[in-house]
N, C-alpha and C positions, 0 to 999 in steps of 0.2 A: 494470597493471590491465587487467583483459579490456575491450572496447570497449562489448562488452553493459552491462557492470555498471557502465561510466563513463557511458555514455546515459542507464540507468536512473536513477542518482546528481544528475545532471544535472536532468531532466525532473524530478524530484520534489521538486527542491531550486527552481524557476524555477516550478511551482503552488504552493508553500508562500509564494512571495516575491509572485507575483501576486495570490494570496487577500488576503494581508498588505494591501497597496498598493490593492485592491477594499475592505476594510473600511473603510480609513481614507480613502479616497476617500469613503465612502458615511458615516461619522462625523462627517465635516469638514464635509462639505453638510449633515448633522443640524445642526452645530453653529453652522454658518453660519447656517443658518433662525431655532433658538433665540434666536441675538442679534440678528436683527430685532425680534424678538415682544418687546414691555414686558415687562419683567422687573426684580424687586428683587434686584440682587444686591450684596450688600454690600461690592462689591469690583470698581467696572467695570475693571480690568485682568485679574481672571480668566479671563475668554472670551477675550483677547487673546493671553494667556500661555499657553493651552491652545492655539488655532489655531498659536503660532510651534512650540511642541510636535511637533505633528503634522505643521506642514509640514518640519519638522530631521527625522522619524523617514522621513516618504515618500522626500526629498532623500539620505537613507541608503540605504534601497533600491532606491530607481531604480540609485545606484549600485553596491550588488550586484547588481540585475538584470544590470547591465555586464558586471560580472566573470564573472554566467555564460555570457552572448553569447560575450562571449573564451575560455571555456573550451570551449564548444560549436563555436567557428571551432577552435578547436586540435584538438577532436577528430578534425572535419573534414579536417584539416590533417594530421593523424596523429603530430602532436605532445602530443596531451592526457598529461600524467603525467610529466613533462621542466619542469624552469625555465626560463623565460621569459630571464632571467639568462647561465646559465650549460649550459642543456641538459642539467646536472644530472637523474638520475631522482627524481622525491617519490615516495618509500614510500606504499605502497597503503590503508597506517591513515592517512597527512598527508591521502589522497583523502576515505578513507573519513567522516574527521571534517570536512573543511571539502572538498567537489569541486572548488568554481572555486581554490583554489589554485594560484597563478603561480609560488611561490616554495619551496627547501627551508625547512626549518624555522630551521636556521644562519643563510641568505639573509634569511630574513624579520627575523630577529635583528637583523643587521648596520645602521645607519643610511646610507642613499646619500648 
C-alpha cells in the first residue's frame, strides 16, 4: 500500500476514534450531572448500568486508539502493511478495511 494512502487511512481512522471518545466523554459528564439532580427513576441501577456501559465502550477505544499509534510507528518504521508476526505482507483490501491491522487474516485466525 502507497505510504500516502496509509497516512490518509490512518489519520481519518484516529479523528473518527477521537470524536467517538470526545462524545462519550461529554455524555458521561451529562450523565454524571443528571444523576446528581433528584430524579424518579424507577430503576436506580439504570444510570449505573448506563455509566459501566460507556466506560466498557471508551476502555475499547482508548485501545484502538493504540493499535493506531502502532500502526502509525510502523509506518514510520517503514514496516506499515507487513505482520507484526511473521513480516508476512496484508493485502491492501485487509488495510483498506481495518488500517491498524497487525496481522494476516490466516494469523488473526490462528489462536496464540
Amino acid at each position: 500500500m502507497d505510504d500516502d494512502r496509509a497516512r490518509l487511512l490512518l489519520e481519518t481512522e484516529r479523528r473518527r476514534v477521537e470524536a467517538l471518545l470526545a462524545g462519550l466523554r461529554t455524555d458521561r459528564s451529562d450523565d454524571r450531572a443528571a444523576a446528581d439532580e433528584q430524579t424518579d427513576w424507577s430503576d436506580p441501577a439504570q444510570p449505573l448500568t448506563a455509566e459501566g456501559a460507556d466506560d466498557a465502550v471508551a476502555a475499547s477505544l482508548e485501545v484502538h486508539l493504540g493499535a493506531i499509534e502502532r500502526a502509525e510507528e510502523r509506518l514510520a518504521a517503514g514496516t506499515y502493511g507487513r505482520s507484526v508476526r511473521s513480516g508476512a505482507p496484508i493485502p491492501d483490501e485487509r488495510l483498506e478495511a481495518d488500517p491498524v491491522a497487525e496481522l494476516t487474516v490466516e494469523e488473526a485466525a490462528v489462536k496464540p
